[in-house]
DSSP file (Angstrom, degrees, kcal/mol; ACC not computed):
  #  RESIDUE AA STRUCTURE BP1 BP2  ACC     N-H-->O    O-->H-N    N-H-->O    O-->H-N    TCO  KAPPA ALPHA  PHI   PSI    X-CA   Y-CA   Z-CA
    1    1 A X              0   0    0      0, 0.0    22,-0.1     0, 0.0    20,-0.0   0.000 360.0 360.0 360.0 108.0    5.2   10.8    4.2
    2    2 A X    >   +     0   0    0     20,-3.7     3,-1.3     3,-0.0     2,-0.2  -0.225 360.0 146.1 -97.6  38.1    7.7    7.9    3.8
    3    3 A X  T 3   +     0   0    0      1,-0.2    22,-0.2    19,-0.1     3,-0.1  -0.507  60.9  11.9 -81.9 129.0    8.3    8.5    0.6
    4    4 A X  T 3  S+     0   0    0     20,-1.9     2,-2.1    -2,-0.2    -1,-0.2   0.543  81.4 140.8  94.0 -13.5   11.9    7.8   -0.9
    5    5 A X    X   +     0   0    0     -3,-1.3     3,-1.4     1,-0.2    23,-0.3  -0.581  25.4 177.4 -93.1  90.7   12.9    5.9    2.4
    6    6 A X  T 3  S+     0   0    0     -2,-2.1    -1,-0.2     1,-0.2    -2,-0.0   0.441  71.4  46.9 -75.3   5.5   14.8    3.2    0.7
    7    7 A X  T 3  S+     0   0    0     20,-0.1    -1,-0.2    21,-0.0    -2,-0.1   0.432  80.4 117.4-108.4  -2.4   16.3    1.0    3.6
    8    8 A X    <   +     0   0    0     -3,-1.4     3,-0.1     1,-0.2    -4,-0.0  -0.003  35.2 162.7 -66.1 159.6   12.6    1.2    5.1
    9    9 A X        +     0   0    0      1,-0.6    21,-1.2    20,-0.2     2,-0.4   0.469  63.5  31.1-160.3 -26.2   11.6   -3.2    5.0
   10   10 A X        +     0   0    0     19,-0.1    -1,-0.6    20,-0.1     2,-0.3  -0.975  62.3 174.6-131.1 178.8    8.9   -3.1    7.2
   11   11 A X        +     0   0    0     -2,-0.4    22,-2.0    -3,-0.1     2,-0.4  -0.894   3.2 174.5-148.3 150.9    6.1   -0.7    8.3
   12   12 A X  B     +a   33   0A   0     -2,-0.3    22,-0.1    20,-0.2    -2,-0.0  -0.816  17.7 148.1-153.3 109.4    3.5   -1.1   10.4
   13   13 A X        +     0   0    0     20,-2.3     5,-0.3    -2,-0.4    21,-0.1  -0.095  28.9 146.8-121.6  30.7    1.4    1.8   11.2
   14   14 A X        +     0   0    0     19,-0.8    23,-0.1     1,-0.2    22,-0.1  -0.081  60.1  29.8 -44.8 141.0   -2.3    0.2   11.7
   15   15 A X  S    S+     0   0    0     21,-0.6    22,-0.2     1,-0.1     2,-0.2   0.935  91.0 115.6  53.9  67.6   -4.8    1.3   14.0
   16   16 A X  S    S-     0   0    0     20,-1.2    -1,-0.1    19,-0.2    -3,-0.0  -0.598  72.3-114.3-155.7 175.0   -3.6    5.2   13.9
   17   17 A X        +     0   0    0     -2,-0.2     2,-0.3    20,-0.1    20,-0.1  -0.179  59.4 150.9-108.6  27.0   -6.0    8.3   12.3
   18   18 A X        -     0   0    0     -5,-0.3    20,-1.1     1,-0.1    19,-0.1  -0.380  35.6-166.3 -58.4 125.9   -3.8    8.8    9.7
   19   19 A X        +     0   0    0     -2,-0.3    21,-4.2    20,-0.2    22,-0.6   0.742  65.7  20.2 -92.8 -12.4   -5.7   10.1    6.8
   20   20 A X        -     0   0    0     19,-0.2     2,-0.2    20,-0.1    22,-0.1  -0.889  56.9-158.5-144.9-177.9   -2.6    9.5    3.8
   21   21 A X        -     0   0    0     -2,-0.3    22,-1.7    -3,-0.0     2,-0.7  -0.707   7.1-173.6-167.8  99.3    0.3    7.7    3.1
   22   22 A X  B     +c   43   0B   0     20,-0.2   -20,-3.7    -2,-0.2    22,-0.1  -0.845  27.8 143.1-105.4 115.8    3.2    8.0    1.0
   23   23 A X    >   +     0   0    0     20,-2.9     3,-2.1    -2,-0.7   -19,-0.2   0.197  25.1 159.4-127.9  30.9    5.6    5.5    0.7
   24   24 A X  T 3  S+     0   0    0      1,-0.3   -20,-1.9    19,-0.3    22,-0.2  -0.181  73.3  11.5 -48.9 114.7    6.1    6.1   -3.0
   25   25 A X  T 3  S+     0   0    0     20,-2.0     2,-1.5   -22,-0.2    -1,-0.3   0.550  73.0 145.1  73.8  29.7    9.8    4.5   -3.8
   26   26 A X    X   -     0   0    0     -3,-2.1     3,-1.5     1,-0.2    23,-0.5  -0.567  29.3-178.2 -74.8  80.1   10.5    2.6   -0.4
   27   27 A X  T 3  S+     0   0    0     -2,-1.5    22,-0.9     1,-0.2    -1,-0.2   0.826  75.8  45.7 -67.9 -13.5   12.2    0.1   -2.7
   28   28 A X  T 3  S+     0   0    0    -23,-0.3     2,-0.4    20,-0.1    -1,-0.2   0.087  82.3 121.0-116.9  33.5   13.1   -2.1    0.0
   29   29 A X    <   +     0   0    0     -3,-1.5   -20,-0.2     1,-0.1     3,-0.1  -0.657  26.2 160.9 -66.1 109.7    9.4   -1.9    1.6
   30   30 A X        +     0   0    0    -21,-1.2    21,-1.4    -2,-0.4    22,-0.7   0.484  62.7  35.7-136.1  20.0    8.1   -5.7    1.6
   31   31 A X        -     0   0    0    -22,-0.2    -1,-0.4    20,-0.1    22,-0.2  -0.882  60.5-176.3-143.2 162.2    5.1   -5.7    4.2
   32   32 A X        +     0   0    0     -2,-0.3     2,-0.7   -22,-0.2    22,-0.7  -0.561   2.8 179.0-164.5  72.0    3.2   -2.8    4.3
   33   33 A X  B     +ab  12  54A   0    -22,-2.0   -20,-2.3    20,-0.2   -19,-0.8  -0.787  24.1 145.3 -95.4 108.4    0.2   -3.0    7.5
   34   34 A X        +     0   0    0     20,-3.8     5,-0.2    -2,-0.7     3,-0.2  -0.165  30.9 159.1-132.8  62.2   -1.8    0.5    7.4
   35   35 A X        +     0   0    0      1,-0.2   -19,-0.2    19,-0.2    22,-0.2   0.428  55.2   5.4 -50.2-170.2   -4.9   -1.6    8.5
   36   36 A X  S    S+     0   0    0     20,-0.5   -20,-1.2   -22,-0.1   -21,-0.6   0.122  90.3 122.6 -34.3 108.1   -7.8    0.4   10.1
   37   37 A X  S    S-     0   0    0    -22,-0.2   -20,-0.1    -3,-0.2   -18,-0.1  -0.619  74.9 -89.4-155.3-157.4   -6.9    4.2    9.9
   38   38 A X        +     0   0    0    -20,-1.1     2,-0.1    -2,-0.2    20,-0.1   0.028  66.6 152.6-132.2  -4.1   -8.5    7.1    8.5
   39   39 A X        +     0   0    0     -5,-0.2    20,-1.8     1,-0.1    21,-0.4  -0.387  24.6 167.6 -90.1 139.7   -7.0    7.0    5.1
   40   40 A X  S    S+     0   0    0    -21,-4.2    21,-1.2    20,-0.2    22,-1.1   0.329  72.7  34.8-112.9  15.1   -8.7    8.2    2.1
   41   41 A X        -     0   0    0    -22,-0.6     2,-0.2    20,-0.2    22,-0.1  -0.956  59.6-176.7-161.0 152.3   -5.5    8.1   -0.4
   42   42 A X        -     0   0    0     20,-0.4    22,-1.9    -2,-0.3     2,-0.4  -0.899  11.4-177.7-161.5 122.3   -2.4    5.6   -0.7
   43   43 A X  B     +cd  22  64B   0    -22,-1.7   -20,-2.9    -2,-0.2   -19,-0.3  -0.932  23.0 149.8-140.2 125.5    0.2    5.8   -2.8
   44   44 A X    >   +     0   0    0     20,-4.4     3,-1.1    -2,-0.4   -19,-0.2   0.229  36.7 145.8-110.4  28.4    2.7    2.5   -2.3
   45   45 A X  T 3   +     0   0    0     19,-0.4   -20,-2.0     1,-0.2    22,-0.2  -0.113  64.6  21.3 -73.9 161.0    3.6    2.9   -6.3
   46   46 A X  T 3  S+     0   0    0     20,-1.7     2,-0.6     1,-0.3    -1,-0.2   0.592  79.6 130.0  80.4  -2.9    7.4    1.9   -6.9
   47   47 A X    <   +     0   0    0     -3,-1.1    23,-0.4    19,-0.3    24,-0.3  -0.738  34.1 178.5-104.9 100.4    7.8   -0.3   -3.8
   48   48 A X  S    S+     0   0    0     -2,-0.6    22,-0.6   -22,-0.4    -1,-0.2   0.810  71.0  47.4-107.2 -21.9    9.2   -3.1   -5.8
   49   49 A X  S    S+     0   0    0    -22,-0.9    -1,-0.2   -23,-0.5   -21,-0.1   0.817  81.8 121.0 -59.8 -25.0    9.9   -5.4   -3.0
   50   50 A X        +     0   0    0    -24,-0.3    21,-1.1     1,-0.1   -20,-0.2  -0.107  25.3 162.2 -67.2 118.4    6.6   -5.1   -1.4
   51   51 A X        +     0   0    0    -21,-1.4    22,-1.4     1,-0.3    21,-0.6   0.609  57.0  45.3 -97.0 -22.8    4.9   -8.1   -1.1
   52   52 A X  E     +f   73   0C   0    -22,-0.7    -1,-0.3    20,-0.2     2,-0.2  -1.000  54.1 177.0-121.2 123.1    2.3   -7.7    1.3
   53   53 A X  E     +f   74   0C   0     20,-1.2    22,-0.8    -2,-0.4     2,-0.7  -0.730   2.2 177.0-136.4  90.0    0.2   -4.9    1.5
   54   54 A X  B     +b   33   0A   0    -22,-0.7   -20,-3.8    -2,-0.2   -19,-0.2  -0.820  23.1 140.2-100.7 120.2   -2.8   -4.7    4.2
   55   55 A X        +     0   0    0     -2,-0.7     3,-0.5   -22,-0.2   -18,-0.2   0.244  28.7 137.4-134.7   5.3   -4.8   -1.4    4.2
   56   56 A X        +     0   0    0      1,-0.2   -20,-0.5   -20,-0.1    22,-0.2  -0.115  53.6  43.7 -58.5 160.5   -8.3   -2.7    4.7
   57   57 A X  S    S+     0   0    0     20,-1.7    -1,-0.2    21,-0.6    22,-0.2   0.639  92.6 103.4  89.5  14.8  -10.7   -1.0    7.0
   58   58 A X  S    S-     0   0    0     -3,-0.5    -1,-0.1    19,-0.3   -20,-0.1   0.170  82.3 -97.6-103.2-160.3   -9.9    2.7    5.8
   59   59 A X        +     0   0    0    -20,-1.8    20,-0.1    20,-0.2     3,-0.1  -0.223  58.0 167.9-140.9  14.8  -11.6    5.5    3.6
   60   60 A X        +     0   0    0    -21,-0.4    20,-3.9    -5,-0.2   -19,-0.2  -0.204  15.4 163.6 -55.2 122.0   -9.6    4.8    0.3
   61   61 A X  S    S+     0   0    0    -21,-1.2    21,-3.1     1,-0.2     2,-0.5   0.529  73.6  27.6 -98.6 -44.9  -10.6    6.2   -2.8
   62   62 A X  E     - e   0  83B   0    -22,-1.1     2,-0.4    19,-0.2   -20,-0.4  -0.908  65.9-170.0-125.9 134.6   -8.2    5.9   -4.5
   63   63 A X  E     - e   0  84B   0     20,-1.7    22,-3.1    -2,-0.5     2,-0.6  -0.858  10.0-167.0-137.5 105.9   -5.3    2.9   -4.1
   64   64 A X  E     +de  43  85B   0    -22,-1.9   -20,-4.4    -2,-0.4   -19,-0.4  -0.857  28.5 142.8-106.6 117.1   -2.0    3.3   -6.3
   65   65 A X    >   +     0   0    0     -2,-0.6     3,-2.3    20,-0.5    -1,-0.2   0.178  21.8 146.2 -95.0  13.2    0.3    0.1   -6.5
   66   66 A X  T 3   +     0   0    0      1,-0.3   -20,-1.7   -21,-0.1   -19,-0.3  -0.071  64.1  24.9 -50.5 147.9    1.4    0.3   -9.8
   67   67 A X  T 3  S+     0   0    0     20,-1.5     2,-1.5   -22,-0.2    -1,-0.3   0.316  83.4 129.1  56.3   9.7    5.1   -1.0  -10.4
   68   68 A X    X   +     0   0    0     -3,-2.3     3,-0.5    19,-0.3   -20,-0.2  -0.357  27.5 167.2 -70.6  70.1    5.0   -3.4   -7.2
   69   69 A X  T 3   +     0   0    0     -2,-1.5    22,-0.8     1,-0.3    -1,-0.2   0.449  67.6  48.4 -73.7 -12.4    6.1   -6.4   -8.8
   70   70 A X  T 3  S+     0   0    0    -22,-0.6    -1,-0.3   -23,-0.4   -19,-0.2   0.905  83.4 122.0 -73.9 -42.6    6.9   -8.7   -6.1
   71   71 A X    <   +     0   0    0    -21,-1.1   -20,-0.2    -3,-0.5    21,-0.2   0.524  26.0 164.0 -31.5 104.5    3.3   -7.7   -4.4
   72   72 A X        +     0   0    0    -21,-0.6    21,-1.2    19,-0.2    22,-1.2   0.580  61.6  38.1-105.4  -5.5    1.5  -11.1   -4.2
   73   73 A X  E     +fg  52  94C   0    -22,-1.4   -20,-1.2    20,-0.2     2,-0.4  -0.994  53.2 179.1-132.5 142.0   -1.5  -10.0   -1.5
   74   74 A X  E     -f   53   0C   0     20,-2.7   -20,-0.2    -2,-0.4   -22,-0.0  -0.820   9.2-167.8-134.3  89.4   -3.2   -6.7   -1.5
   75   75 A X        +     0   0    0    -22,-0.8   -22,-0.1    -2,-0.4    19,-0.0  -0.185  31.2 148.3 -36.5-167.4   -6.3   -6.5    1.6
   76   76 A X        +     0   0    0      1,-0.1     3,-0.2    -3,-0.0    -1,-0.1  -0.079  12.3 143.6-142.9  39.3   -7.6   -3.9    0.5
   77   77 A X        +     0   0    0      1,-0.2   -20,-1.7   -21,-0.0   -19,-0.3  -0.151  55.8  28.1 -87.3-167.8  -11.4   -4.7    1.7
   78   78 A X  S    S+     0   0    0    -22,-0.2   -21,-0.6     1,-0.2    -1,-0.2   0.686  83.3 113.8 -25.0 105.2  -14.0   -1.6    3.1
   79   79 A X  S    S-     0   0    0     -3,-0.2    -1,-0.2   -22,-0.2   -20,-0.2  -0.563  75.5-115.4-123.0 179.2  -13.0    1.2    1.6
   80   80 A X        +     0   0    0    -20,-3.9   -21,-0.1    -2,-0.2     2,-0.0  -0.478  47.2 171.2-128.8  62.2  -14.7    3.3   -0.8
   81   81 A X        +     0   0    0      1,-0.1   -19,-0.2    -2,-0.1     3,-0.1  -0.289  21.4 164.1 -71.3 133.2  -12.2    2.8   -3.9
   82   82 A X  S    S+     0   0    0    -21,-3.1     2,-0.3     1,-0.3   -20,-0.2   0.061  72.2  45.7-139.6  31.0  -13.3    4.2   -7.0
   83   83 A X  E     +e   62   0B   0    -22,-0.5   -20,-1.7     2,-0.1     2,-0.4  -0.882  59.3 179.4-168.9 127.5   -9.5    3.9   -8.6
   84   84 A X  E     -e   63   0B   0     -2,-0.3     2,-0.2   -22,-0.2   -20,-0.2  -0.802   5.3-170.7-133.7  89.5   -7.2    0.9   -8.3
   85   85 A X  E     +e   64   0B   0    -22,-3.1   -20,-0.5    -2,-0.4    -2,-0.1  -0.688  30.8 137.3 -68.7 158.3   -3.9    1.0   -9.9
   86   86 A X        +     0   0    0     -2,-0.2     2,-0.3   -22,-0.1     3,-0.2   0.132  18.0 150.5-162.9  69.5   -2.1   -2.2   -9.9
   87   87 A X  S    S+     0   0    0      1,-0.2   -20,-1.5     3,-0.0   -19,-0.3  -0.631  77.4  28.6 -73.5 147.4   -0.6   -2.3  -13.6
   88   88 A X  S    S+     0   0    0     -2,-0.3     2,-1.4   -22,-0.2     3,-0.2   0.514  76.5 130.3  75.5  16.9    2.5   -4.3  -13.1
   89   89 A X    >   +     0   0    0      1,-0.2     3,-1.1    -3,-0.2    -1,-0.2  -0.573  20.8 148.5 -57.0  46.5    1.2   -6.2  -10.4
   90   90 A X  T 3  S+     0   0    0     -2,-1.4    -1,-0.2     1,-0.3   -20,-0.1   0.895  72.1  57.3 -85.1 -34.1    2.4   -9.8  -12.0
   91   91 A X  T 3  S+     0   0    0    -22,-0.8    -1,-0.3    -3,-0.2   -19,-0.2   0.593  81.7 112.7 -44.4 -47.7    2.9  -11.2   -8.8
   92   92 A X    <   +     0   0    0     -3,-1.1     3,-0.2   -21,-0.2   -20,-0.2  -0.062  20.2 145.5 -81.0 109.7   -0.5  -10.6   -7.5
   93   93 A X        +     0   0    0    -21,-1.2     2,-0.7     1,-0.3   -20,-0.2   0.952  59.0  56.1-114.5 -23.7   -2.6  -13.4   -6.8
   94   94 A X  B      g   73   0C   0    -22,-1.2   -20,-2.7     1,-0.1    -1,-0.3  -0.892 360.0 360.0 -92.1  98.2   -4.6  -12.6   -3.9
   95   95 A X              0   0    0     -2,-0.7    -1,-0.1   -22,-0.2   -22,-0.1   0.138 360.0 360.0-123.3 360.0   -7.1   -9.2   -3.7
């Protein structure tokens, strides 16, 4: 749980067993690699720098990015998503 860590700018926790992830209000979050891990939940919502976000290769169900509004690329390929937030997304031109 990074959640709330507002000076946080990059993270890169990739290639881990981590099974979640909260970085839920890292407002100065703008790359975000949590590439092949174990995770079956993500919640990057509120990260309003984040521009990059790679999480492919996981166990995702569920993926919330709602309110990232810089976010222009989202990876987010095999996983087993059956929920995708990314209202406010405007940025986003690449999934």
């Amino acid at each position: 749980n990074a959640s709330g860590c507002t000076q946080l700018t990059t993270l890169n926790c990739h290639e881990n067993q981590l099974t979640a992830l909260d970085v839920n209000g890292c407002t100065q979050l703008n790359r975000l690699q949590c590439f092949e891990n174990q995770l079956t939940a993500l919640n990057a919502s509120g990260c309003t720098q984040l521009k990059e976000l790679y999480c492919y290769e996981n166990q995702l169900t569920a993926l919330n990015a709602s309110g990232c509004t810089q976010l222009t690329t989202l990876n987010c390929h095999e996983n087993q998503l059956t929920a995708l937030d990314v209202n406010g997304c405007t940025q986003l031109n690449r999934l």
